[in-house]
N, C-alpha and C positions, 0 to 999 in steps of 0.2 A: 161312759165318761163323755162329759159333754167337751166337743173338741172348741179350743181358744180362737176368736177370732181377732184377726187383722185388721188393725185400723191403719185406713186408707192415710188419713192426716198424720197420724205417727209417726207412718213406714215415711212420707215426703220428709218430716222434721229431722227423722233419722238419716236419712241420706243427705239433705242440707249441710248437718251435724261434720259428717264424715269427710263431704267435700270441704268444707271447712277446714278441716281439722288436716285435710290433704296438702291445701294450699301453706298453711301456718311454716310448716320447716321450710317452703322454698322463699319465703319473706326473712323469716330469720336469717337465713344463710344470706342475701342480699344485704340485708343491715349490717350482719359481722362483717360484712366483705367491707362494705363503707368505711366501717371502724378501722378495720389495717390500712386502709388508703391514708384516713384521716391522721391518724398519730404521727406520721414522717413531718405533716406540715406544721404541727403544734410543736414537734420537737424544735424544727426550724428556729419557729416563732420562739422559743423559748431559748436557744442559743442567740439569734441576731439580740433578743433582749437582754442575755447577759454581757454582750460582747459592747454593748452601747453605751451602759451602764451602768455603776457599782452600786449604786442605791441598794440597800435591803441584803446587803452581799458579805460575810463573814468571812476577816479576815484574821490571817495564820497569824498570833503574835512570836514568832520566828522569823515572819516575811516583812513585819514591821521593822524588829531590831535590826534586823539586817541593814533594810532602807535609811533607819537615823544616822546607823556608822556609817553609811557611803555620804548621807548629806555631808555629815562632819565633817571628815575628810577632805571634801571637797572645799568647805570652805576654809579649811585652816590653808590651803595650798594658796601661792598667792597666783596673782591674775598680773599679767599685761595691762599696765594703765590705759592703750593706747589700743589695743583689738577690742574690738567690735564685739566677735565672738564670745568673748573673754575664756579662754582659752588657757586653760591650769598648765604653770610652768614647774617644773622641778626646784628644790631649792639650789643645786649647784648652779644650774644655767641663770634662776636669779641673782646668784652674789656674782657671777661672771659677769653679768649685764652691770651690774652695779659697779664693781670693780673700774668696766672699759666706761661708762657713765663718767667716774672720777677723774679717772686720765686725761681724759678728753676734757676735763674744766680744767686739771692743773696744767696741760696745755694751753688751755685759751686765754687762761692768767697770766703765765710767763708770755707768751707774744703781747698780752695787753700792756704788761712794764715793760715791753722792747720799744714794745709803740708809744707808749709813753714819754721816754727815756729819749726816743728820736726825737718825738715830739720837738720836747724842752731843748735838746742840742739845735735842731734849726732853726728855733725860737731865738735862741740866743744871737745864734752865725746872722741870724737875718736884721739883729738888733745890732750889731758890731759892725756891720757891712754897710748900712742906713750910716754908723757915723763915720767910717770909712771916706765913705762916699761925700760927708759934708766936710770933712779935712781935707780933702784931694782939689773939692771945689774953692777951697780959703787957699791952701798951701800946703805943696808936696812933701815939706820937710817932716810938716807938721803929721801927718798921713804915717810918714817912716816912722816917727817919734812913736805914734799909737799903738802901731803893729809891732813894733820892737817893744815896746812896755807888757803888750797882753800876750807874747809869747804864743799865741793861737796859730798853726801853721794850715787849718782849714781856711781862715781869714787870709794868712801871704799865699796861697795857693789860688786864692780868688783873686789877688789883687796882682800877683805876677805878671799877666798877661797885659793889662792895661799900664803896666808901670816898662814891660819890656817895648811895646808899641810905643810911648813914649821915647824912650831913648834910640828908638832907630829913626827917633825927625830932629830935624833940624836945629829949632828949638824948643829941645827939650826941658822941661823945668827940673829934673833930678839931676843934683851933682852927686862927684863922685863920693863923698863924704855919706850922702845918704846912701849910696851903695856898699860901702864899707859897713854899715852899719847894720845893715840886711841879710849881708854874706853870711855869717855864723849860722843863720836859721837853715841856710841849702842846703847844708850836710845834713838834714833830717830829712829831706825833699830827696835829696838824692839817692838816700838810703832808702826811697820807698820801693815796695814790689809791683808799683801800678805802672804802667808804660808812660800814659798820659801825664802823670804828675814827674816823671823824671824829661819827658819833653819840654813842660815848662819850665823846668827848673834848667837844662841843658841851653832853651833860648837864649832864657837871662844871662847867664854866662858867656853866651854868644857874644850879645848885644856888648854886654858890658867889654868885653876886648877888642870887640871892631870899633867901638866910639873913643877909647881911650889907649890902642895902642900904641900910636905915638909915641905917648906919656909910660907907657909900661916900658913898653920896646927900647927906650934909653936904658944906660949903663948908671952907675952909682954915682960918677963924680960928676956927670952931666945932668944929674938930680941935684946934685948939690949946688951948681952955679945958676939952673933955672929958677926963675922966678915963681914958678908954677906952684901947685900943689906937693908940693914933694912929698911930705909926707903921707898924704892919703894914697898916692900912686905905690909908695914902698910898701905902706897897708896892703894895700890892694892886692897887690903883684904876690907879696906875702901867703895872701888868704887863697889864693888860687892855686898855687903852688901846692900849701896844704891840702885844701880842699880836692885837690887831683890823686891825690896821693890813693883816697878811696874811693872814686870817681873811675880812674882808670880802667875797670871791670868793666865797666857798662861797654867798653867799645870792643867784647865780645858779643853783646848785646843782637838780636837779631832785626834788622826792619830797619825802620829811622830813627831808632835810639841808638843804636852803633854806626851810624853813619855819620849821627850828628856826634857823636862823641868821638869819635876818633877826628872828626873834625877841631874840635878843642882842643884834643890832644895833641896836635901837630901847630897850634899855634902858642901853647902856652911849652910846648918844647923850645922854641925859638927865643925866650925869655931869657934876659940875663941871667 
């Protein structure tokens, strides 16, 4: 048998072959290794690209209906005209706002016809007081005549003091006739509950018995033989008398409205 020979270039292609073939598994195993590295950062990339963006992205029509019934809801609820936010209210808390909203105008209404109402009353006093003032300047009777016609006791209560100053001078322009004439309105003065308005009214009463009581201070038949007034002084003496009657109270009175009243009272006791 002839024996096989060995070829020199074979046996090299054949061992080339083999180292070949040695190295290939340690390359693949490096390449798969690459691949388990590499898939964490694809996953990455593929989550930060869902999380950025809906595009291409299938959505649950159970997660839609849901979302139309919260919009609705939301808008049927009403809103704060006046937040920013706009900030969904309940409806009780809205009819409650609305409610104290109401109040709060039928308040501002009623003060507006208070103010109103004032208005037109100082309107007037300031319009009566202007012709006051131009009767007072002509003549003082004429002044009594006014304020005795319009029955206004905001008007004699303004004009008191200027007409009691007058009869504590000398010459005075008011007679007693215009005093008689005045006296019926004090019992209205006198009956007030203000301090101030029962002082002026207490004055005038003053004034008017210190400048005439001479004339009062007489007896009946010494009225009859003087020449004077007689009968506006028997008026007079009359109306004060009356007038004291409910009067008398006040000089319980505490301050200087019972001081000055019991002053009165001790000179209209001395009367006939």
């Amino acid at each position: 048998m002839k024996p096989v020979g060995i070829d020199k270039e074979d046996t090299g292609k054949e061992r080339f072959q083999r180292q070949v073939k040695g190295h290939v598994p340690g390359k693949t195993k490096r390449l798969s290794s690459c691949k388990r590295k590499s898939c964490p950062v694809a996953d990455v990339g593929l989550k930060l690209h869902c999380k950025g963006t809906d595009v291409g992205r299938v959505h649950d029509p159970g997660m839609a209906n849901k979302e139309n019934e919260l919009m609705s809801s939301a808008e049927v609820r009403p809103y704060h005209c006046h937040d920013r936010c706009r900030i969904p209210v309940n409806s009780a808390a809205a009819s409650k706002m609305e409610g104290a909203s109401s109040k709060y105008m039928t308040d501002i209404t009623e003060l507006s016809k208070d103010h109103e109402a004032m208005t037109h009353i100082l309107f007037e006093r300031s319009l009566r007081l202007k012709v006051a003032l131009t009767l007072w300047q002509k003549n003082a009777s004429e002044l009594v005549a006014y304020v005795t016609r319009i029955q206004d006791t905001g008007v004699l209560l303004d004009c008191l003091p200027v007409l009691t100053k007058n009869l504590q001078t000398e010459a005075s322009c008011l007679s007693l006739g215009c005093c008689v004439d005045l006296m019926p309105q004090l019992k209205l003065i006198l009956a007030s509950k203000y301090e101030q308005h029962l002082l002026v009214a207490l004055h005038w009463v003053q004034s008017i018995i210190r400048k005439w009581w001479p004339e009062l201070s007489k007896n009946e038949k010494q009225l009859q033989d003087s020449c004077s007034e007689d009968r506006n002084v028997r008026v007079m003496r009359q109306q004060l008398k009356d007038l004291w009657k409910e009067g008398a109270r006040l000089c319980s009175a505490p301050g200087l409205t019972g001081e000055l009243a019991q002053t009165v009272q001790d000179s209209l006791s001395q009367l006939p």
